[in-house]
C-alpha positions, 0 to 999 in steps of 0.5 A: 940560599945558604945559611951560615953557620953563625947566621940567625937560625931559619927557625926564629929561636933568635940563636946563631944557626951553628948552635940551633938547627946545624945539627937537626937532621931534616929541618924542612923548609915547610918547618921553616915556612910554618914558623915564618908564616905563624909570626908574619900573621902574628905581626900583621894583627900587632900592626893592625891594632897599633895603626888604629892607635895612631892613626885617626878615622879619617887617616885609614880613610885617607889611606884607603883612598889612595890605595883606590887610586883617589876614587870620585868624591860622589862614591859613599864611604860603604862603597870604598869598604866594600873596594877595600875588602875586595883587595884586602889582601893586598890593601893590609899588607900595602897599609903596614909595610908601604904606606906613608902619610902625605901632610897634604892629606891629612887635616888631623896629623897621626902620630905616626912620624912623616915619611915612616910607614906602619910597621917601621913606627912600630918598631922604633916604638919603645913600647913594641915587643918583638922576638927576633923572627917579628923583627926580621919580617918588618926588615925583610918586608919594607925593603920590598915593594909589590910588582908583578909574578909569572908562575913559572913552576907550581908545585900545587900545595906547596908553592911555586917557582915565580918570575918578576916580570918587571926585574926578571929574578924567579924566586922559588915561594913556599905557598900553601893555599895559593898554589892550589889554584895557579897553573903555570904562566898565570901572573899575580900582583904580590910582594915576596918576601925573604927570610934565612932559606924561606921565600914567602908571599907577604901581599898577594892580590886575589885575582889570577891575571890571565897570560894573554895580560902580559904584553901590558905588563911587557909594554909598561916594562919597556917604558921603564927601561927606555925613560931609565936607561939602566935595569929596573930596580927594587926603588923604581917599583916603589916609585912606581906604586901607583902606576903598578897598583 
């Protein structure tokens, strides 16, 4: 992707690309992957604590519960922490940037505003200090909802070359730990993000979905395009979220 010259620089200084990294020779994209990958684990640890501040017990409950797909009441509350913390890293990422509360659920209203996830409450907050990559993330990240990636091309340590299954964009990812294990054709659940030059995971499931899976996923993909009759797009996968997840 080509950044302009009087584009926001890649590296997060806030400063126009022209008069920030133009004339840096040999800016890599791991440089940039580093500084995107410092502040998005920065601003997941503010969203964490500012979700606790607004929200009630009983509404991280609620949303953990939706994001099990509504498990049976009989199931104790260790139980669903233990679900949670086997998916947590796709359940904080859902939590922060995809979540919004249904009044229906809720019989102590948070403080956070109707139909606005975490991570929009939070930079609406007057109270919220950002700098300018911070703010960039949540933009990039919202706009984004989870779906699922074929390994077209790993580069082991580095990243990969993905494939929507659902939308048929690749994207190429800078991933460190995460391509160490993936071989080409595996697929994963994920949200990739984008800033400037750098594609980056900001949600990844744990679990390596083997390639004899994807005549499901293909199946599913067919019923969206024949109920549609147009391509899929980045709001169908959100409505979708449950189905998907």
């Amino acid at each position: 992707m080509k950044i302009g010259r009087n584009d926001p620089c890649p590296c997060g200084s806030g400063k126009k690309y022209k008069v920030c990294c133009l004339a840096k020779t040999g800016v890599s994209t791991d440089f940039l992957y580093d500084k995107l990958s410092d502040a998005y684990n920065r601003l997941s640890d503010h969203l964490l604590r500012f979700a606790h501040h607004q929200m009630t017990e009983f509404g991280l409950s609620a949303a953990m519960a939706e994001f099990l797909l509504w498990p049976e009441d009989d199931q104790d509350e260790t139980e669903l922490d233990r679900r949670a913390d086997s998916h947590s890293t796709v359940f904080f990422p859902w939590l922060l940037f995809n979540w919004v509360w249904d009044p229906d659920d809720f019989d102590e209203r948070p403080l956070i505003p109707i139909n606005m996830t975490i991570a929009e409450a939070f930079l609406k907050d007057p109270k919220t200090r950002l700098d300018p990559l911070e703010k960039r993330i949540i933009e990039a990240t919202v706009e984004k909802p989870f779906s699922f990636y074929e390994v077209i091309e790993c580069r082991p340590g580095r990243g990969f070359r993905l494939k929507d299954v659902f939308r048929g964009e690749e994207v190429d990812v800078s991933e460190r730990s995460g391509s160490r294990h993936a071989r080409a054709g595996d697929i994963f659940y994920a949200r990739v993000t984008r800033v400037d030059a750098v594609a980056m995971l900001a949600g990844c499931g744990s679990i390596l979905i083997p390639p004899s899976c994807k005549p499901q996923l293909i199946r599913f993909r067919t019923f969206l395009q024949e109920s549609k009759k147009t391509p899929i797009t980045l709001a169908d996968l959100d409505d979708y979220d449950f189905e998907l997840r």
